[in-house]
PDB file with one MODEL, atoms N, CA, C and O in Angstrom:
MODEL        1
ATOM      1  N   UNK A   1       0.571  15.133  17.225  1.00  0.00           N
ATOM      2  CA  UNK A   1       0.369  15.660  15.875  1.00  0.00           C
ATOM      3  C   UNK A   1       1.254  14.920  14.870  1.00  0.00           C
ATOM      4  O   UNK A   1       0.949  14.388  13.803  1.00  0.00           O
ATOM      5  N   UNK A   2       2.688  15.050  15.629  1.00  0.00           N
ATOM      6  CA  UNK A   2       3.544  13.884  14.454  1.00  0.00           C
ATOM      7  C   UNK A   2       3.088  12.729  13.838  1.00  0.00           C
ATOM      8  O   UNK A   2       3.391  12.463  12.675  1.00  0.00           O
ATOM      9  N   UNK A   3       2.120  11.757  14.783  1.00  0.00           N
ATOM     10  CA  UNK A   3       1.686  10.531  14.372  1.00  0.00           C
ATOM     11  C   UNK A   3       0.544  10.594  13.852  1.00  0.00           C
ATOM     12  O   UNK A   3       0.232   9.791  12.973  1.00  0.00           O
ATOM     13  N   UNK A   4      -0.341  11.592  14.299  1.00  0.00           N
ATOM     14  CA  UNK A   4      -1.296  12.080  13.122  1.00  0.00           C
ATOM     15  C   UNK A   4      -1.195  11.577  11.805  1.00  0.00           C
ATOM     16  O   UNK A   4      -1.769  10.663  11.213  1.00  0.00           O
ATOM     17  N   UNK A   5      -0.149  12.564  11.429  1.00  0.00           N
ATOM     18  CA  UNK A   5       0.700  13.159  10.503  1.00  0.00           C
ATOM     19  C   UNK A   5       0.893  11.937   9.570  1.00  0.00           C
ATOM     20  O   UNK A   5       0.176  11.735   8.589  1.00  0.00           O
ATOM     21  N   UNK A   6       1.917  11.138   9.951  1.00  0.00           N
ATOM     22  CA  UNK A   6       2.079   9.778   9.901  1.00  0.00           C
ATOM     23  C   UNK A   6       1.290   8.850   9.338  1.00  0.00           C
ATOM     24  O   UNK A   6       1.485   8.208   8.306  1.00  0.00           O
ATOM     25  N   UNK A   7       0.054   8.813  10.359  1.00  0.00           N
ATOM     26  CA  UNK A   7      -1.476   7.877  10.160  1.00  0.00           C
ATOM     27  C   UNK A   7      -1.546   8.598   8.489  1.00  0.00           C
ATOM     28  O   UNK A   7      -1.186   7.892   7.548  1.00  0.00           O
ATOM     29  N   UNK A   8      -1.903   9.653   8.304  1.00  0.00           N
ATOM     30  CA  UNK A   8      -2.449  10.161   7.352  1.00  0.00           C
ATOM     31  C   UNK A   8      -1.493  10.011   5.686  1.00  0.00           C
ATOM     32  O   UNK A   8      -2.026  10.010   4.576  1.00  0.00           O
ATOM     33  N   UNK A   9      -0.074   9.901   5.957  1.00  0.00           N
ATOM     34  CA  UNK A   9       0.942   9.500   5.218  1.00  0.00           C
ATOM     35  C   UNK A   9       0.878   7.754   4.303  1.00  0.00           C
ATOM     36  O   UNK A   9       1.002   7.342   3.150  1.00  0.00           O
ATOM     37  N   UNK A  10       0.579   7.116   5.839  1.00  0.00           N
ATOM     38  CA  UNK A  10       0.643   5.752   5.945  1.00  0.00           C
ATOM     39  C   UNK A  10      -0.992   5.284   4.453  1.00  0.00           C
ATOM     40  O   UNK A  10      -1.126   4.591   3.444  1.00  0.00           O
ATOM     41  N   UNK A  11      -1.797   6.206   5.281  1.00  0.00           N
ATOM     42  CA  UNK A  11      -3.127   5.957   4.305  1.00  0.00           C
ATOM     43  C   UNK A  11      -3.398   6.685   2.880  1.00  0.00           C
ATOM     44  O   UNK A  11      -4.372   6.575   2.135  1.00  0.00           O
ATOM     45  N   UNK A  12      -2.356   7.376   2.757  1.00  0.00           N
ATOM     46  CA  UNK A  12      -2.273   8.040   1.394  1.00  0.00           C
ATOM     47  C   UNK A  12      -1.691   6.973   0.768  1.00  0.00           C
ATOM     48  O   UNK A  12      -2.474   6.537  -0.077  1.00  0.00           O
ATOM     49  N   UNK A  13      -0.623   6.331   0.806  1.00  0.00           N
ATOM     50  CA  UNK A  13       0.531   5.748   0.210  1.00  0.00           C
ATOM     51  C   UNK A  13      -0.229   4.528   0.145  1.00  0.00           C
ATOM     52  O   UNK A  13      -0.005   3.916  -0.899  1.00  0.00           O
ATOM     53  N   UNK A  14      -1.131   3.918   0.987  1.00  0.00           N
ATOM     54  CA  UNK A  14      -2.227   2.507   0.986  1.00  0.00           C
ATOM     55  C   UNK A  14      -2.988   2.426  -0.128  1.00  0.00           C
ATOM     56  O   UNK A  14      -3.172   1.530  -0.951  1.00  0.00           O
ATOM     57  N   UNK A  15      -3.636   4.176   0.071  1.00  0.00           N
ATOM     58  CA  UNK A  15      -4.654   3.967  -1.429  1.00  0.00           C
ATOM     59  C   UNK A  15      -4.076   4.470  -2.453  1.00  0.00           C
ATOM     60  O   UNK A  15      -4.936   5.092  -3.076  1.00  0.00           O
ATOM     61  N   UNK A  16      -3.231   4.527  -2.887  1.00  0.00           N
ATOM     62  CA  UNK A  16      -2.451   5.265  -3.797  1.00  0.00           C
ATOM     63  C   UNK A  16      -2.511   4.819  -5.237  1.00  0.00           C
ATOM     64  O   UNK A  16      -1.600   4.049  -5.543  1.00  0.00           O
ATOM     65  N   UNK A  17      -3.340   5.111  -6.162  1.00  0.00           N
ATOM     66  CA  UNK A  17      -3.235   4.220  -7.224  1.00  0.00           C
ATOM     67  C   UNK A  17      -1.899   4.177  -8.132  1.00  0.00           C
ATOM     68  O   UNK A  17      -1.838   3.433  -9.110  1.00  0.00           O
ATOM     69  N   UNK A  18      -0.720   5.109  -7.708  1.00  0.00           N
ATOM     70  CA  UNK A  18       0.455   4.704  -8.328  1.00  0.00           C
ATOM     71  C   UNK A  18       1.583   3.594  -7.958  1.00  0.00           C
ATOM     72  O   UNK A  18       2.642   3.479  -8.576  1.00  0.00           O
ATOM     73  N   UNK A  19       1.302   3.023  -7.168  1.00  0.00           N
ATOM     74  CA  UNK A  19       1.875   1.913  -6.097  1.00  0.00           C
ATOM     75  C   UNK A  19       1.772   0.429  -6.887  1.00  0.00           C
ATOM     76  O   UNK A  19       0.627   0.201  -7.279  1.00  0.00           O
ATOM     77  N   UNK A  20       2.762  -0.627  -7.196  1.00  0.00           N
ATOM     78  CA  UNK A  20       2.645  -1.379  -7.861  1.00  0.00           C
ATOM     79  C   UNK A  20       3.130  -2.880  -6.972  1.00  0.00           C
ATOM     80  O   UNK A  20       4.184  -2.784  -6.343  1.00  0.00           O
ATOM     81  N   UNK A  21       2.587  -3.867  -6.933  1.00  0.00           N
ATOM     82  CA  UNK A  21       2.976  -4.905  -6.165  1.00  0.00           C
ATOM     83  C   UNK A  21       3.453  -5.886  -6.574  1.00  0.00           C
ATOM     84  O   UNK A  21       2.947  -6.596  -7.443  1.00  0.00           O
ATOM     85  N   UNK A  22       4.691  -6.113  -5.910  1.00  0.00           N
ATOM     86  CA  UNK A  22       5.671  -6.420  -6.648  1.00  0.00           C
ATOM     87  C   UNK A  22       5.874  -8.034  -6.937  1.00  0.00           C
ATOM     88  O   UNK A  22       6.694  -8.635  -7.631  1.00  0.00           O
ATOM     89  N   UNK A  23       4.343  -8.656  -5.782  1.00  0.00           N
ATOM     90  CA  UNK A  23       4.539 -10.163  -6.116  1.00  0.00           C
ATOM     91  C   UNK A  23       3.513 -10.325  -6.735  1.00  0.00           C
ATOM     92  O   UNK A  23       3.641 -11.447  -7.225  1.00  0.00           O
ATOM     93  N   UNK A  24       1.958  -9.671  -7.225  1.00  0.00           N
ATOM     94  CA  UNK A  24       0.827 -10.140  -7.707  1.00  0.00           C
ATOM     95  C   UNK A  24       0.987  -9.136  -9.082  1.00  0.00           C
ATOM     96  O   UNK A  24       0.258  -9.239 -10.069  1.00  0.00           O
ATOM     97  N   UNK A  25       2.398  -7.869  -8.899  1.00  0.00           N
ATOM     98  CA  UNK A  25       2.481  -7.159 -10.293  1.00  0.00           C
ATOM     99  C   UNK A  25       1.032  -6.181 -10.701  1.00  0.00           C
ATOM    100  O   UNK A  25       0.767  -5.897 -11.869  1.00  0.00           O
ATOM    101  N   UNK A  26       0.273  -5.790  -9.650  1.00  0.00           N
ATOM    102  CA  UNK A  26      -1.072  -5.233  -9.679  1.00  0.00           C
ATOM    103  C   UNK A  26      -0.684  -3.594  -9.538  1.00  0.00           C
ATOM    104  O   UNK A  26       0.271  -3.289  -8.823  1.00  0.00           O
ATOM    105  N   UNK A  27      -0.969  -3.206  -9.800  1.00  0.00           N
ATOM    106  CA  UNK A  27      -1.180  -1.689  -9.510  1.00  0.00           C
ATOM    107  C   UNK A  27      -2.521  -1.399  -8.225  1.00  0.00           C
ATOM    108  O   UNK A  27      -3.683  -1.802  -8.255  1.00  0.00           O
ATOM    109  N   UNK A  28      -1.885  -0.637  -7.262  1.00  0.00           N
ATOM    110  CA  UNK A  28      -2.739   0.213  -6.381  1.00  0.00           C
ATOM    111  C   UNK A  28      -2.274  -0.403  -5.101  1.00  0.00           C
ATOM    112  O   UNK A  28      -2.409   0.566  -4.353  1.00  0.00           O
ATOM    113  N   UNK A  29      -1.860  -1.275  -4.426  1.00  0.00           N
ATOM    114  CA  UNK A  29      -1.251  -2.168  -2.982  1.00  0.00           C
ATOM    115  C   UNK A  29       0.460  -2.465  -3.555  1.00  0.00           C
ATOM    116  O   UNK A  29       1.048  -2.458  -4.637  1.00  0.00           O
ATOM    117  N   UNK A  30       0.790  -2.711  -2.137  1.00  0.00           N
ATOM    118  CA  UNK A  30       2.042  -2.848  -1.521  1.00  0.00           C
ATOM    119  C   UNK A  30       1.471  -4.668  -1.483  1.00  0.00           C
ATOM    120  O   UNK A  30       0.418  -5.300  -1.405  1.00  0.00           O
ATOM    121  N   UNK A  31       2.969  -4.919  -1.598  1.00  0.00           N
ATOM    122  CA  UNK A  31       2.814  -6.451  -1.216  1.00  0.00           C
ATOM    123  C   UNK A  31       2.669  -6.640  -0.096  1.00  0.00           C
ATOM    124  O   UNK A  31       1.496  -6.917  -0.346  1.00  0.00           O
ATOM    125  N   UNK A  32       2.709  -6.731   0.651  1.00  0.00           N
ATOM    126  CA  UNK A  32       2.512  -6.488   2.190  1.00  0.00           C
ATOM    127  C   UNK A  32       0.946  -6.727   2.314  1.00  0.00           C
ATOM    128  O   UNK A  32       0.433  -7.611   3.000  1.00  0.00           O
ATOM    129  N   UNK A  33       0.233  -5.742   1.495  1.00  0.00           N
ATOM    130  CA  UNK A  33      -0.998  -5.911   1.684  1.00  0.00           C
ATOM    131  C   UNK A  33      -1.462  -6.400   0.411  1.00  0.00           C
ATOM    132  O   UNK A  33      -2.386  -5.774  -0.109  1.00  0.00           O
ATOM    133  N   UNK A  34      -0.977  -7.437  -0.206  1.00  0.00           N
ATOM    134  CA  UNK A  34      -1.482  -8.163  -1.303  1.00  0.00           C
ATOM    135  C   UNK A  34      -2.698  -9.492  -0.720  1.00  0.00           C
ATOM    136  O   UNK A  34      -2.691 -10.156   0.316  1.00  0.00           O
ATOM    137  N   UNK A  35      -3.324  -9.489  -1.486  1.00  0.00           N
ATOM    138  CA  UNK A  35      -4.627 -10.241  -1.397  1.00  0.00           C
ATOM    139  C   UNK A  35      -4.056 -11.607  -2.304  1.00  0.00           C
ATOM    140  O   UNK A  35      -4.384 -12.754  -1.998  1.00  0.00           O
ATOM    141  N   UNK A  36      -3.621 -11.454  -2.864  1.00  0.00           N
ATOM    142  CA  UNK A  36      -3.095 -12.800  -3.581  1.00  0.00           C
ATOM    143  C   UNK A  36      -1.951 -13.650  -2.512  1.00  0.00           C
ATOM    144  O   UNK A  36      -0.761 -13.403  -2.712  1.00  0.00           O
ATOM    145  N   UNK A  37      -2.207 -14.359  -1.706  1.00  0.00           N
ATOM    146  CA  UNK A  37      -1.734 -14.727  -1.205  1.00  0.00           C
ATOM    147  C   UNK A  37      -0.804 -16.428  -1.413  1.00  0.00           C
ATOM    148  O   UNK A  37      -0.152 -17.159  -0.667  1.00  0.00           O
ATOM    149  N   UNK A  38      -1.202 -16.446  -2.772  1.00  0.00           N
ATOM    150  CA  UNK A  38      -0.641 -18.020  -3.229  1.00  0.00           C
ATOM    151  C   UNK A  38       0.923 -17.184  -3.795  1.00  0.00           C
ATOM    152  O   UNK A  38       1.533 -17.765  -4.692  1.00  0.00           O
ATOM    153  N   UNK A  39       1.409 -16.092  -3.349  1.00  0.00           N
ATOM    154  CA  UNK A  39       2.673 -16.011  -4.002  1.00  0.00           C
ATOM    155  C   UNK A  39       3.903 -15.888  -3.050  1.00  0.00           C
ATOM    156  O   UNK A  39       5.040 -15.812  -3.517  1.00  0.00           O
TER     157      UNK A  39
ENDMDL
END
């Protein structure tokens, strides 16, 4: 149930449209999962 829990944390915070990235400067992704990858 903990990792459930977790999974479901992990995918809130993914789609999150308050989340700002800090190398493409986009709103809605984590750099981590930035699509702009020339940075």
């Amino acid at each position: 149930q903990q990792q459930q829990q977790q999974q479901q944390q992990h995918k809130w915070y993914r789609s999150s449209p308050n989340v700002r990235c800090y190398k493409c400067n986009r709103i809605g992704h984590f750099a981590q999962d930035c699509y702009s990858k020339n940075y």
